[in-house]
C-alpha positions in Angstrom: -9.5 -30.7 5.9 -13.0 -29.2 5.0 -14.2 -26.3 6.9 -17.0 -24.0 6.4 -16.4 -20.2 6.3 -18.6 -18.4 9.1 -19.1 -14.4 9.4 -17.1 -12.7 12.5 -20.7 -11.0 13.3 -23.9 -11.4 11.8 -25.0 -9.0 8.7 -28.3 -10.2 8.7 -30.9 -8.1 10.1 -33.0 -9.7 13.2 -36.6 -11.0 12.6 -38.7 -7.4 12.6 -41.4 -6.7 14.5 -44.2 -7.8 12.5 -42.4 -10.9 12.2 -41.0 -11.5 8.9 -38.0 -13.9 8.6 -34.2 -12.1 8.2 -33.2 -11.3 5.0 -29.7 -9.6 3.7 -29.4 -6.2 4.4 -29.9 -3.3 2.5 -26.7 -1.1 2.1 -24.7 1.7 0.5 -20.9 1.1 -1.5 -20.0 4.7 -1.5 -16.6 6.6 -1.3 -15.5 8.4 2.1 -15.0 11.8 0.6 -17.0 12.1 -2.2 -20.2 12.8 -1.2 -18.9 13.2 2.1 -19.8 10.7 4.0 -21.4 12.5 7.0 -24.0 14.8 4.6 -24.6 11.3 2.6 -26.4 9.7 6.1 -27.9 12.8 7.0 -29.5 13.2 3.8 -31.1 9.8 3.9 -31.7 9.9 7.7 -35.1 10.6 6.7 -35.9 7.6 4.3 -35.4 3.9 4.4 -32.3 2.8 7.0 -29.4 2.1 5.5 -28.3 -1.3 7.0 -25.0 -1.7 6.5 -21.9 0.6 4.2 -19.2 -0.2 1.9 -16.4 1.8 2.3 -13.8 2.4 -0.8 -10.1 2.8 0.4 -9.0 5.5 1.8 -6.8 7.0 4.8 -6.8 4.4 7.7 -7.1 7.3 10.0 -10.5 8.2 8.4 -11.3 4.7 8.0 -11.3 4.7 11.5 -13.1 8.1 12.3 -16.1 6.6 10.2 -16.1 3.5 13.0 -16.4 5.8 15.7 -19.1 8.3 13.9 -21.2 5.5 12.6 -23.6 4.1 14.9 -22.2 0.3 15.9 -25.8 -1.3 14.6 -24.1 -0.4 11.0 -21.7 -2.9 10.4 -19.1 -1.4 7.8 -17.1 -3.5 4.9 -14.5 -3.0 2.6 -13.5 -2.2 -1.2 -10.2 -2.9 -1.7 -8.5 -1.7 -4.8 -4.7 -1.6 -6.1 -4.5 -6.1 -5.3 -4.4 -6.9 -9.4 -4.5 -11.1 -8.2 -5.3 -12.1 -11.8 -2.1 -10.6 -12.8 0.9 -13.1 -13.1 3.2 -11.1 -10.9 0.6 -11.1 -8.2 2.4 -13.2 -5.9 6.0 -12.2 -6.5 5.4 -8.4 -6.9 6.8 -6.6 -3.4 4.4 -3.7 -4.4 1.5 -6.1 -3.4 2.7 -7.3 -0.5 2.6 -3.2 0.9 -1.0 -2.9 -0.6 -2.0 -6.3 1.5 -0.7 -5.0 4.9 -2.7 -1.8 4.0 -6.1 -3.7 3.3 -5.3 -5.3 6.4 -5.2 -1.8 8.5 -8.1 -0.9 6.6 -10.4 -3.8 7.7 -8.9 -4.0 11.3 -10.2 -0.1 11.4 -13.5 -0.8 9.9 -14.0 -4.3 11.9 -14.9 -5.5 8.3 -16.0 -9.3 7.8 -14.2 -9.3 4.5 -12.9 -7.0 1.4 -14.6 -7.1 -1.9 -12.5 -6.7 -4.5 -13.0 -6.4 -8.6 -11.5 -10.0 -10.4 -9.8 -7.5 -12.7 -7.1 -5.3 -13.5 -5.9 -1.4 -14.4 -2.7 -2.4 -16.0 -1.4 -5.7 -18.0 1.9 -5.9 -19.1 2.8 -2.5 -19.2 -0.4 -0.7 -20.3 -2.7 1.2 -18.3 -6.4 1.7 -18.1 -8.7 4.4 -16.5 -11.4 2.0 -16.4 -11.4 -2.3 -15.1 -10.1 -4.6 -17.6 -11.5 -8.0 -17.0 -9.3 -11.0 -16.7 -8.4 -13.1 -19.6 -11.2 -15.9 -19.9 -9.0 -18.6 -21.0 -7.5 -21.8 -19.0 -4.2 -19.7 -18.4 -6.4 -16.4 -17.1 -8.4 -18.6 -14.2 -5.7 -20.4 -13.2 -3.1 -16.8 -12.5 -6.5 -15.7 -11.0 -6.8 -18.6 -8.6 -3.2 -18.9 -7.6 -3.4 -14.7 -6.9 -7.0 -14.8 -4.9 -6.0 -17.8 -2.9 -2.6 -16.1 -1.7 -4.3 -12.7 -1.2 -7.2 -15.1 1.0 -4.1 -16.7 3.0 -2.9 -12.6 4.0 -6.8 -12.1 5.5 -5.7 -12.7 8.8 -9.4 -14.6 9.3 -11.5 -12.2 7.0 -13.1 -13.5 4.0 -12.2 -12.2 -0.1 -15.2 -11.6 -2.4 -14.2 -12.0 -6.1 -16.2 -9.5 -7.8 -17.8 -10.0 -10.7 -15.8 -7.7 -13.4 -17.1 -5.0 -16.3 -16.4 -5.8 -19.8 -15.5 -3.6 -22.8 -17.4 -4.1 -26.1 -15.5 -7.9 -26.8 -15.0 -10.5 -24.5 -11.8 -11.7 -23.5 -11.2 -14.9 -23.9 -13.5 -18.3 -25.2 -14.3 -19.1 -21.8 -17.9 -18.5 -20.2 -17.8 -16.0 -17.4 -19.8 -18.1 -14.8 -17.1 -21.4 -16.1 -14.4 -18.8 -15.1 -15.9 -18.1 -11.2 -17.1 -21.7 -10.8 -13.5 -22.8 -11.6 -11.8 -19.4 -9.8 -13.8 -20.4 -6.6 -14.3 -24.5 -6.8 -12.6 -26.0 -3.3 -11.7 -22.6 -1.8 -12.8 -20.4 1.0 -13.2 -17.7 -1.4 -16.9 -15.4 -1.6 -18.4 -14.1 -4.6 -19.5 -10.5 -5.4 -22.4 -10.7 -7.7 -22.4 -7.1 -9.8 -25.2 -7.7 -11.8 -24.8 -4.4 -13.9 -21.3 -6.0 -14.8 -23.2 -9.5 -15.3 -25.1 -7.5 -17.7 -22.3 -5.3 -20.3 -20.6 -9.1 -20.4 -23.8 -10.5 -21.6 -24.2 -7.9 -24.2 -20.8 -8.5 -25.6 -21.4 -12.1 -25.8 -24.5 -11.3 -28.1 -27.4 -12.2 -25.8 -30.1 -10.4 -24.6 -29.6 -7.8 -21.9 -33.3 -8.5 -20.1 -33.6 -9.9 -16.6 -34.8 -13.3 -18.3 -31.6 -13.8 -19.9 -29.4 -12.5 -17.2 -31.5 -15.5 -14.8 -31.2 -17.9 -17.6 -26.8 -17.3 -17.4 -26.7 -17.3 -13.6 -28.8 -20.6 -13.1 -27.0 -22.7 -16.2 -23.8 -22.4 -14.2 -22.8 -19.5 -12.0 -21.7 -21.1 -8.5 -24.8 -18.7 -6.7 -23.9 -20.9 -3.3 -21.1 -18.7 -3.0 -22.7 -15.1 -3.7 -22.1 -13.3 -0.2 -23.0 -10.1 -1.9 -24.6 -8.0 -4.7 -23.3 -4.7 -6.0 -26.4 -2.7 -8.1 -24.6 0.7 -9.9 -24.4 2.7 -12.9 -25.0 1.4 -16.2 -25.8 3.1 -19.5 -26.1 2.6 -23.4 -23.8 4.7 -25.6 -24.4 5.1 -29.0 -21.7 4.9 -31.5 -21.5 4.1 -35.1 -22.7 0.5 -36.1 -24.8 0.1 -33.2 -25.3 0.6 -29.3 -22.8 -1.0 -26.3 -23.7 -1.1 -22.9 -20.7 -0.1 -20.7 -20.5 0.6 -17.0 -21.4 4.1 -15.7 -21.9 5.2 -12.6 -22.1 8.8 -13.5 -25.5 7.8 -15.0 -28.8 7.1 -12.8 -29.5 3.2 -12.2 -31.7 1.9 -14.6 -35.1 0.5 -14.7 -33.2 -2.8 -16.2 -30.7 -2.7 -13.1 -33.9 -2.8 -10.6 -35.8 -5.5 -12.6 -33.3 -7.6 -12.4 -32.4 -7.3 -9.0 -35.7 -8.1 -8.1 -35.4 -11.0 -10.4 -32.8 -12.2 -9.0 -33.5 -12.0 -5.3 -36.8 -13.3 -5.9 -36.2 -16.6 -8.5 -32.1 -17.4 -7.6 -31.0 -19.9 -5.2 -28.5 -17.2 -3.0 -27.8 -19.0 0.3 -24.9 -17.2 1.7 -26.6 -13.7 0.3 -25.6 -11.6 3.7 -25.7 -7.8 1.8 -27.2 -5.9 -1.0 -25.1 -2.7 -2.2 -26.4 0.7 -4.2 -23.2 1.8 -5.4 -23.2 5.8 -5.2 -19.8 7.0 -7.2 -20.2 10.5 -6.5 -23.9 10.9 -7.5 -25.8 14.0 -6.1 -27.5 13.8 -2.8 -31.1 14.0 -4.2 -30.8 11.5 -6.4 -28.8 9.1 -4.5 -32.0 9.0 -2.1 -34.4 8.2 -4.7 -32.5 5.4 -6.0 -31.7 4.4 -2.4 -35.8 4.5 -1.5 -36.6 2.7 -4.7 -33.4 -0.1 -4.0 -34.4 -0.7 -0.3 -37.8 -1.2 -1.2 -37.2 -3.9 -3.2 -34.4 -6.1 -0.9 -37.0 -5.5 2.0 -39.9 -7.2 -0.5 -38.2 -9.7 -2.4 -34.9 -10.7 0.1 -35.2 -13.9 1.8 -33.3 -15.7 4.1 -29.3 -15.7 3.6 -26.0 -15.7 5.3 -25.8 -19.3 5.2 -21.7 -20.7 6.0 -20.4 -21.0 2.8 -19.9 -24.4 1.1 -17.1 -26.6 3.0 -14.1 -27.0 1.0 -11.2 -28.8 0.8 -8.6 -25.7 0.0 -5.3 -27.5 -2.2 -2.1 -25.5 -2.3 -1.7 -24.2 -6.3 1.2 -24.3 -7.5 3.5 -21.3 -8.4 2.9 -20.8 -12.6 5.8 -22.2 -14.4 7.8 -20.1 -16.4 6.1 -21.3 -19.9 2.4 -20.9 -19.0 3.8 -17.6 -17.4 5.1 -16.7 -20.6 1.4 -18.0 -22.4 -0.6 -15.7 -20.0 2.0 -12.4 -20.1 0.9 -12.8 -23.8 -2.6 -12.8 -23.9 -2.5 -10.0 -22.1 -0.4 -8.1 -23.8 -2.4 -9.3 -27.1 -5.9 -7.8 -24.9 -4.1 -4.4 -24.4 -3.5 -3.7 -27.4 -6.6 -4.7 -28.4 -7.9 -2.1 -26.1 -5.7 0.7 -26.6 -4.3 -0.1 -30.3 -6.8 -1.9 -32.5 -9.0 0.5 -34.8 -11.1 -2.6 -35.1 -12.1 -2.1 -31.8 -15.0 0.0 -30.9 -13.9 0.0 -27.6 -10.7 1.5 -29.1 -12.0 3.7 -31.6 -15.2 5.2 -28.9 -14.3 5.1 -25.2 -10.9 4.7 -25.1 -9.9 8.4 -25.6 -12.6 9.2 -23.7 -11.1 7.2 -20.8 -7.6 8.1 -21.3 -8.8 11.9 -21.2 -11.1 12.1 -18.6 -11.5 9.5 -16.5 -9.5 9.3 -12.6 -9.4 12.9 -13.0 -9.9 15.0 -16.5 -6.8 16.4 -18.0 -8.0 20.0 -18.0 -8.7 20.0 -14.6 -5.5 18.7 -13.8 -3.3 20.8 -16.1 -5.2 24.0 -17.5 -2.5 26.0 -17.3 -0.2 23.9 -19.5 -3.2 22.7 -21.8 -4.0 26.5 -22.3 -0.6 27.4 -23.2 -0.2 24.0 -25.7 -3.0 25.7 -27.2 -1.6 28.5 -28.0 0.9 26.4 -29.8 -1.6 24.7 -31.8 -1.4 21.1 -30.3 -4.3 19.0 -30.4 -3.5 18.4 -27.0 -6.2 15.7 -26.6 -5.4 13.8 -29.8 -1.7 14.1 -28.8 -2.1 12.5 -25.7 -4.3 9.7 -25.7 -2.5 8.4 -28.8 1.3 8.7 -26.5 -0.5 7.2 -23.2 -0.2 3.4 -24.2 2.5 4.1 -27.3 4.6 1.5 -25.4 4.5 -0.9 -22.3 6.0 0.8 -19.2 6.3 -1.9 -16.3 5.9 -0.5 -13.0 8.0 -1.4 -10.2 5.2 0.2 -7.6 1.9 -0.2 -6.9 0.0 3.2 -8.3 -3.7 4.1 -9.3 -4.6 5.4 -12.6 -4.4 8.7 -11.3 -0.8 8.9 -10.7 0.2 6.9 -13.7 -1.7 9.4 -15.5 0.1 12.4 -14.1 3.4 10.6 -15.0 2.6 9.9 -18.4 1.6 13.0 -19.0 5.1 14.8 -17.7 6.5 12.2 -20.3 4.5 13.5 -22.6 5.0 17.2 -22.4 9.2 16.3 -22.3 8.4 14.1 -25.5 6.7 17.2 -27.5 9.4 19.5 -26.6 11.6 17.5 -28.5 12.6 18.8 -32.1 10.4 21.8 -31.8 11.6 25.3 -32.9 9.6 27.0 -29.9 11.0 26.8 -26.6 8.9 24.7 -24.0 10.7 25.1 -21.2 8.6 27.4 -19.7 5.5 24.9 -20.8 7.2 21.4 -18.8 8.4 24.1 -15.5 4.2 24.9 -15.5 3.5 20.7 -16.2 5.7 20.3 -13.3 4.2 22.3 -10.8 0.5 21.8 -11.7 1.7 17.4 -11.6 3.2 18.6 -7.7 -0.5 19.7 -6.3 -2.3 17.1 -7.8 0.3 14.4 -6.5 0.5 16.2 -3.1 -3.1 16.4 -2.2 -3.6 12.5 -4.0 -0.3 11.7 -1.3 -2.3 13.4 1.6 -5.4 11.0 0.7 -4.1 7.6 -0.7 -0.4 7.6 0.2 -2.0 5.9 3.6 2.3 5.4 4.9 2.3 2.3 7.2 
C-alpha cells in the first residue's frame, strides 16, 4: 500500500515576525566532545541561532544529558556510524544487529526524527580504511545497498534513514552515475536522502567535470531524485596538490570554501527541494572562532535563499528485496575486493600513492600520538616506522567478526605489526611489544569508556 512518510515534529521554523514564509532550519552536525558541546553553543550564543543540531554517536548516557541541557525549541538528530548497509553481509552480520539496537537507544535519547547515515563503508572484504569508501556504482553495488538500507529502515522503529550522499577518492567506482545510483537506491521506498554537496562535488571532479556550482546544478537537475533530499550537509573540502595535477578530497580540518557557500546558495535558490526540513555546517573539531564565522556566513545564507520545505515525502509502494543469491554475492564480494586494492595496493593510483599513507598514518587518531613510546624506541632501531606500517596495514584481508571503528582496528593492526617485526630480528623486542601493549590498553580503555556504549 502507498504511504507518505511524515516528520514525528515539525523541523521547520514558524512564519517570523516580519512575516516571511518557513523555510528549513539552519543547524550544526558537530561531535559531542570535540569541541565540547556546551562551550560550542555558548560561543555562538551571541550570533545567528542555531536551529536545530546533529549529533555524532556517542555514549547514550550523554546523548541524553545533551536532551536535557539543550533548550526543547532545538530539535536534535542523529549521525549514525558503524551500519556499513552497502556491504553484502549487512543483513546477516550479528555485529549489525548490536549497532541497530544502539542507533535505536541513541535516537530514543535524542527524540531524533531520523538517523543520517553515509551510503558508504570503512572496510570491504577484509580491508580497512581511515577515511569513507564509497559504494561500488555498478548494478550489483545498488542493489546490496538497497536490500541493506531497506532492512536497516524496517529496525527504525517509526524514524526515518537518510542515505547520505558519500565522498570519493581520486577514481570513481564503478560505470554507474552517482545520481542513477540514489534514484535507483531510493525509487519505491520510504527512504530520505542526505544531500552533501561537498561530497557531490570531489565525485564530480573524479568524473572529469567542472567543480563550479553551474555544473554541480547542471548533475543534480539531469537526474538526482531532489524530491527526496530531507537534508543538506555543507563541510570541509580542500584541493591537494600532488604530482600530475590537483584532486579535491574531503577535509574537514580545512575552512569551508567560497565554492561550498556558492553552491549552497545555488542550490537552495535554483533546485526543486520539497522535503528540504534542515541545513547542516558540519564542525569536525574546528576551532571555536572560526566555527562562528562560517556559522554567521552559513546562516545567512539558508535564512536568504531557503524556501518552503518539509513537504511528506513522495508515497511509495515499498516491495520486499530479495536476500542476494549466493552468485551475485560472490560478483559484488569481488568488486570490492578489486576497489580495495585499488585503494590500498595500486601504485597507479594517486589515491594510493598520495593520501593513502597519509590516512593510514594519521587519520582516527595519529600513530605518534597513540604509540610514542614504542615509535621512539623503533627509532632507535632504525625502522622507518611510517613506511613499515602503512605498507603491513592492508598486506592481507582480515574479516572481522565484530563491529569496530577505524580506531580500534588500527590499534590491532598495529600490535600485529610490532609482533610481525620482532620476527627474525637479532635484537630483542620484547621489551618494545610489552610498551605496544600498554600504550594499545589506554587508548582502547578510554575509546571503551566513550564508544563501547554496553546495552
Amino acid at each position: 500500500m502507498a504511504h507518505f512518510w511524515r516528520f514525528p515534529f515539525p523541523l521547520i521554523p514558524p512564519v517570523n515576525q516580519a512575516g516571511r514564509s518557513p523555510r528549513p532550519r539552519a543547524g550544526l552536525s558537530t561531535d559531542l566532545y570535540s569541541p565540547p558541546l556546551t562551550d560550542l553553543l555558548e560561543w555562538l550564543s551571541h550570533g545567528p541561532p542555531v536551529e536545530y543540531l546533529e549529533l555524532f554517536r556517542g555514549r547514550t548516557c550523554d546523548l541524553e544529558e545533551a536532551r536535557r541541557s539543550i533548550p526543547e525549541g532545538i530539535p536534535l538528530v542523529y549521525h549514525g556510524d558503524c551500519l556499513w548497509y552497502t556491504q553484502a553481509d549487512f543483513t546477516s552480520n550479528p555485529a549489525y544487529r548490536e549497532e541497530e539496537r544502539r542507533a535505536r537507544a541513541h535516537m530514543e535519547a535524542l527524540g531524533s526524527p531520523w538517523m543520517i547515515h553515509e551510503c558508504a563503508q570503512k572496510a570491504m572484504e577484509g580491508f580497512a580504511f581511515g577515511l569513507y569508501a564509497p559504494p561500488h556504482l555498478s548494478e550489483e553495488g545498488v542493489t546490496a545497498a538497497r536490500l541493506g538500507a531497506l532492512h536497516l529502515q524496517g529496525q527504525m522503529e517509526g524514524r526515518l534513514l537518510l542515505v547520505e550522499t558519500p565522498p570519493f577518492p581520486p577514481h570513481p567506482p564503478g560505470p554507474m552515475d552517482l545520481g542513477d545510483f540514489f534514484q535507483r537506491l531510493t525509487c519505491n521506498t520510504p527512504l530520505g536522502i542526505g544531500l552533501d554537496l561537498g561530497h557531490c562535488l570531489t565525485y564530480l571532479g573524479v568524473c572529469g567535470n567542472p567543480v563550479t556550482p553551474a555544473s554541480l546544478l547542471k548533475w543534480l537537475k539531469e537526474g538526482f531524485p531532489l524530491e527526496r533530499v530531507v537534508e543538506i550537509h555543507v563541510g570541509g573540502l580542500a584541493w591537494k596538490r600532488v604530482p600530475g595535477g590537483f584532486f579535491l578530497i574531503d577535509d574537514h580540518s580545512e575552512t569551508v570554501p567560497d565554492i561550498l557557500f556558492d553552491c549552497l546558495e545555488a542550490v537552495l535558490e535554483e533546485l526543486p527541494l520539497p522535503a528540504l526540513a534542515g541545513v547542516a555546517l558540519e564542525v569536525d573539531n574546528k576551532e571555536l572562532p572560526q566555527i562562528s564565522l562560517e556559522f554567521q556566513r552559513f546562516a545567512r545564507i539558508v535564512d536568504r535563499k531557503g524556501r518552503p520545505g518539509g513537504a511528506p515525502l513522495p508515497p511509495t509502494s515499498p516491495d520486499s528485496p530479495s536476500p542476494l543469491d549466493p552468485e551475485f554475492e560472490n560478483r559484488l564480494r569481488g568488486k570490492y575486493r578489486e576497489l580495495a586494492r585499488e585503494l590500498s595496493e595500486s601504485q597507479n593510483s594517486p589515491y594510493r600513492a598520495y593520501f593513502y599513507p597519509e590516512e593510514i598514518w594519521l587519520f582516527g587518531g595519529a600513530m605518534p600520538d597513540l604509540f610514542p613510546k614504542t615509535l621512539a624506541l623503533l627509532e632507535k632501531e632504525g625502522v622507518d616506522a611510517r613506511t613499515s606500517f602503512v605498507t603491513f596495514f592492508n598486506s592481507h584481508p582480515r574479516s572481522l567478526s565484530s563491529s569496530m571503528d577505524f580506531l580500534e582496528i588500527k590499534i590491532l593492526r598495529a600490535l600485529e605489526w610490532i609482533d610481525i617485526l620482532s620476527r627474525g630480528r637479532e635484537t630483542d623486542l620484547d621489551m618494545i611489544r610489552e610498551v605496544a601493549r600498554k600504550e594499545a590498553h589506554l587508548i582502547l580503555s578510554a575509546h571503551s569508556l566513550f564508544n563501547g556504549d554496553p546495552l
